[in-house]
C-alpha positions in Angstrom: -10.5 -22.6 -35.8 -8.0 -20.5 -34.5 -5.7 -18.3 -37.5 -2.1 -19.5 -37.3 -1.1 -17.1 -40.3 1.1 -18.3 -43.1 4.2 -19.5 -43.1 7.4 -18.2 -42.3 8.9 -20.1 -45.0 8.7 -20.0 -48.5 8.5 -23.2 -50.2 12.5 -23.1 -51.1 13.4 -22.7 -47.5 14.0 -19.0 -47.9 12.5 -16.7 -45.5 8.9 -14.9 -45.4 8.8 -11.7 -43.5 5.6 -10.5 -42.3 4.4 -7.5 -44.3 1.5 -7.0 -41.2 0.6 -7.5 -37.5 -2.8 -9.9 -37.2 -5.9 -7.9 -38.1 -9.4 -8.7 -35.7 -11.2 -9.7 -38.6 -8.4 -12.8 -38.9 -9.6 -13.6 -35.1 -10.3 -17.2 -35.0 -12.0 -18.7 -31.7 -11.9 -22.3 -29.8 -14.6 -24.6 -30.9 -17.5 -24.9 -28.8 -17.7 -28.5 -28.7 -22.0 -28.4 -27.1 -21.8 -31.0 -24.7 -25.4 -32.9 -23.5 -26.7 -31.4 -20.4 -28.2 -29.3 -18.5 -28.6 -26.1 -20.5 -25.8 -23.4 -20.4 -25.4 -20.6 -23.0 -22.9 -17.8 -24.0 -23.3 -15.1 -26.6 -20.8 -13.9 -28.2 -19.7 -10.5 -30.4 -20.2 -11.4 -34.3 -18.9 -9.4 -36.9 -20.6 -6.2 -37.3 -23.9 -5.4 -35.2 -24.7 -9.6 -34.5 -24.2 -11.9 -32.0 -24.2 -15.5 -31.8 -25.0 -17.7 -29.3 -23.6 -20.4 -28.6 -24.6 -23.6 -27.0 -22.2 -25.0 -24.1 -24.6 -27.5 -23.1 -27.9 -28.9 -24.2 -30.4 -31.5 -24.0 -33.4 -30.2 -25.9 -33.6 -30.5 -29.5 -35.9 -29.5 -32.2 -36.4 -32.8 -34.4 -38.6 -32.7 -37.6 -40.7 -35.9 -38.7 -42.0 -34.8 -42.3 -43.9 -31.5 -42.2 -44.5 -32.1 -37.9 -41.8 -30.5 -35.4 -41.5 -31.6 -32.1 -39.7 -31.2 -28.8 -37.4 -33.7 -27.6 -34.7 -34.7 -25.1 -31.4 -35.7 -26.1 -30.7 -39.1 -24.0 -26.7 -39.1 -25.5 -24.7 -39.2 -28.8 -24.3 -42.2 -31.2 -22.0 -41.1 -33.5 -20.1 -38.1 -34.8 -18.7 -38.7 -38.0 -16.8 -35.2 -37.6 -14.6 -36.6 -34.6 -14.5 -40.1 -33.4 -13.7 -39.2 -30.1 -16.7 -36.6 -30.0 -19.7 -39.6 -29.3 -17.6 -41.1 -26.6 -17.6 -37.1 -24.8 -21.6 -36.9 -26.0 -20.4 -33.6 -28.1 -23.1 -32.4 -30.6 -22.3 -30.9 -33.9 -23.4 -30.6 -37.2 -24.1 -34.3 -38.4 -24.2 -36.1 -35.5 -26.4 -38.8 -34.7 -28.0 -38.6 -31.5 -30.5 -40.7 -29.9 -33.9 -38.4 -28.7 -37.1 -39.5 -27.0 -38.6 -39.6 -30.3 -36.0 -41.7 -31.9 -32.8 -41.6 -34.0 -32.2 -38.0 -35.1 -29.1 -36.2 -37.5 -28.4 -32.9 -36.1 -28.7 -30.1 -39.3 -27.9 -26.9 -37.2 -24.8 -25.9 -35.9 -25.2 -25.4 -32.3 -21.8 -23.6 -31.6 -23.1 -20.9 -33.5 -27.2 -20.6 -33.2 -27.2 -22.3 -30.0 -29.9 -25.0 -30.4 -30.5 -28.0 -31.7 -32.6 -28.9 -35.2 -32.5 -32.8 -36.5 -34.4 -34.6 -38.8 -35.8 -38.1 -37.5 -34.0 -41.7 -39.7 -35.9 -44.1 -40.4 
């Protein structure tokens, strides 16, 4: 989510002058939105030495049936219960249902920011 800063109001209508210009560690960046597809990846700088990686596009996802993991494919999204809008687009995030060769599967991982997918299979 990208920083807006605070307001330039105060709550009485008087006004807030900035005390600061916008340090980088207030840097806030557009939301990957990981669509299903054929692969595509970008890393990114993290704060510090890291990086992330982030997901553009995937259809491969780790999905976890008890204590077994498996590969499978990600056919398309069911439901996003972060944005409606989101399963119509097949965008995967955290909590979404998608529909895998194996079966119904919740997405645990966040792949804006790791870059793959992990689910756990529903009954």
């Amino acid at each position: 989510m990208k920083d807006q800063g605070r307001s330039t109001r105060k709550r009485t209508g008087g006004r807030l002058r900035p005390f600061r210009n916008k340090k980088r560690y207030q840097l806030g960046r557009q939301p990957a939105e990981t669509t299903v597809g054929e692969p595509r990846f970008q890393t990114i700088d993290a704060r510090g030495t890291g990086t992330k990686t982030r997901a553009l596009a995937t259809n491969v996802a780790h999905v976890a049936d008890g204590g077994e993991t498996t590969e499978a494919e990600i056919e398309n999204v069911e439901e996003n219960p972060s944005n409606t809008n989101y399963a119509r687009r097949n965008i995967v995030t955290k909590g979404a249902i998608i529909e895998t060769s194996e079966g119904r599967a919740r997405v645990t991982s966040r792949p804006g920011q790791t870059g793959q997918v992990n689910a756990v299979l529903l009954e």
